[in-house]
N, C-alpha and C positions, 0 to 999 in steps of 0.2 A: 115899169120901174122896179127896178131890184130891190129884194127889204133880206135883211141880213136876221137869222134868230143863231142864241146860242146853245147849246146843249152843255149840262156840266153832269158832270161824274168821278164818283170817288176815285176811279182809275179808268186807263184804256177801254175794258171792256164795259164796265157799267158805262161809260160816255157812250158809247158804238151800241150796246143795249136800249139807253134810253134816246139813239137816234132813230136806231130804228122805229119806236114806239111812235116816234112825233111822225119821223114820215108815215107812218100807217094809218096815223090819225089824222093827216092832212095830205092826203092821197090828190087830192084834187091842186096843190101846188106843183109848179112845175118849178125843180129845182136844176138850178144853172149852175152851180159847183157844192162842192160837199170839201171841205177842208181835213186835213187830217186832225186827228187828238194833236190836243199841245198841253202841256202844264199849265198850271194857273201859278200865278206869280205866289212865294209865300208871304204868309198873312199871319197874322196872333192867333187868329181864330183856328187855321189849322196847326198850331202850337196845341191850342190849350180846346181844341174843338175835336179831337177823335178819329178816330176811322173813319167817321160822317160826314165830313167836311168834302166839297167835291175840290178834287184836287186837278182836275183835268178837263176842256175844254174841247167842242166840237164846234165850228163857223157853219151854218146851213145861208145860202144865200139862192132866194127862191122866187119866183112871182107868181102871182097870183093869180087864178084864169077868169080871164076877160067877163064868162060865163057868172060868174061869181055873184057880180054886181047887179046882174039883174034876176029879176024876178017879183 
């Protein structure tokens, strides 16, 4: 079954940065699509929230290897 995780970052590349980070730490998922960055809708908190605020959006949709569960 497909499980969907998000990835967020201040912009493009800090999203696509901290994608790749997840995939390297979860080597062992096999990922069935990778979404491209998209905005995140605005919000108050990127108003009055900073340069910090993740502004941008990555869809990783991945499962899980069968392997996993046992042991």
């Amino acid at each position: 079954m497909a499980q969907q995780h998000i990835i967020l970052g201040r912009d493009r590349l800090d999203a696509e940065a901290q994608r790749d980070i997840w995939l390297s730490e979860n080597s062992d998922f096999k990922v069935l699509r990778l979404h491209p960055p998209k905005p995140e809708p605005r919000t108050l908190l990127m108003l009055i929230g900073g340069r910090n605020v993740p502004r941008v959006s990555i869809e990783v949709e991945y499962e899980q290897s069968t392997e996993q569960g046992l042991g």
